[in-house]
C-alpha positions in Angstrom: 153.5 84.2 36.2 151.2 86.0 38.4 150.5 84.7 41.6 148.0 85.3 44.0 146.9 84.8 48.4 143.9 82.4 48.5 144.0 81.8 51.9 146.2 80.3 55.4 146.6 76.9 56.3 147.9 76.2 59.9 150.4 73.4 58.7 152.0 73.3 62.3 152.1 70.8 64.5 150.7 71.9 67.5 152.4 71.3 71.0 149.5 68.9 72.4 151.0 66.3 69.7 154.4 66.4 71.5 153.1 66.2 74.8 155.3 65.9 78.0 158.5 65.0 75.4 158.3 68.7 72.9 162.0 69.6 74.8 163.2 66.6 72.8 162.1 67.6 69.7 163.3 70.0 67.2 160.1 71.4 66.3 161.2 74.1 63.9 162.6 71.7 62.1 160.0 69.3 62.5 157.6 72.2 60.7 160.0 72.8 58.3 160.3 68.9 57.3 156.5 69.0 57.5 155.8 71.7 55.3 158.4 70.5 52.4 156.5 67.4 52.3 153.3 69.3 51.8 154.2 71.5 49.4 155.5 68.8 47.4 152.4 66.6 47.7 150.2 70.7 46.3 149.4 70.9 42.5 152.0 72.7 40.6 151.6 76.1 41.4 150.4 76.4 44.6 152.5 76.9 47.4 152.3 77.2 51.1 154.8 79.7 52.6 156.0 79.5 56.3 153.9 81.9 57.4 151.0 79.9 56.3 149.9 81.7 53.4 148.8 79.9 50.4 149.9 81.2 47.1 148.5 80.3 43.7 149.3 81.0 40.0 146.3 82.6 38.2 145.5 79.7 36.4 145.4 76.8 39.0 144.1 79.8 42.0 140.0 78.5 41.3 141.2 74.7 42.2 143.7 75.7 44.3 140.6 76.9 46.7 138.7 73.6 46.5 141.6 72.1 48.1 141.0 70.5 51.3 144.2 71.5 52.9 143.6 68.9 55.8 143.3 66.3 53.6 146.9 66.8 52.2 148.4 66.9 55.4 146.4 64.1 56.7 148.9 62.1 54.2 152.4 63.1 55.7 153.9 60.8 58.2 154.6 62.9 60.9 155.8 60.4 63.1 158.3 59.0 60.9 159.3 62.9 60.6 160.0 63.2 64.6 162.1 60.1 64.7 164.4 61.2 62.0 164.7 65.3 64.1 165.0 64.7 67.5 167.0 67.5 69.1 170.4 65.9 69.8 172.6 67.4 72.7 175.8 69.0 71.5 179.1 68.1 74.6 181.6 70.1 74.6 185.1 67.8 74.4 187.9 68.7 77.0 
């Protein structure tokens, strides 16, 4: 299948959400977790890479552009995603 860029989508959370606590937080793994769920909840077909690209097959690329993006990720609970990846401290044991 052929696929084809129809655009970017800035799927990150940005650092404002965080606030004073973002050191507590795995945030690449938080954007990771966030962008699984995403791409799972996208038609089949269209994918969004890491990089924020948005791929489409030929056939689904038309719809694929009348996607409000937003709207998608407006459905993922990011929340629930920070209290499962909170960056955990790793002690050494003497």
């Amino acid at each position: 299948m052929t696929t084809t860029q129809i655009g970017t989508f800035d799927y990150t959370i940005p650092a404002e959400f965080y606030g004073d606590f973002a050191s507590d937080f795995d945030t690449v793994a938080i954007n990771a977790e966030v962008l699984a769920k995403l791409n799972a909840l996208l038609p089949d077909g269209v994918t969004i890479a890491a990089n924020g690209m948005i791929f489409a097959e030929a056939e689904v690329a038309d719809a694929a552009r009348e996607i409000d993006y937003s709207e998608v990720l407006d459905q993922i609970e990011v929340d629930a995603i920070m209290a499962i990846i909170i960056k955990h401290e790793t002690r050494t044991r003497v």
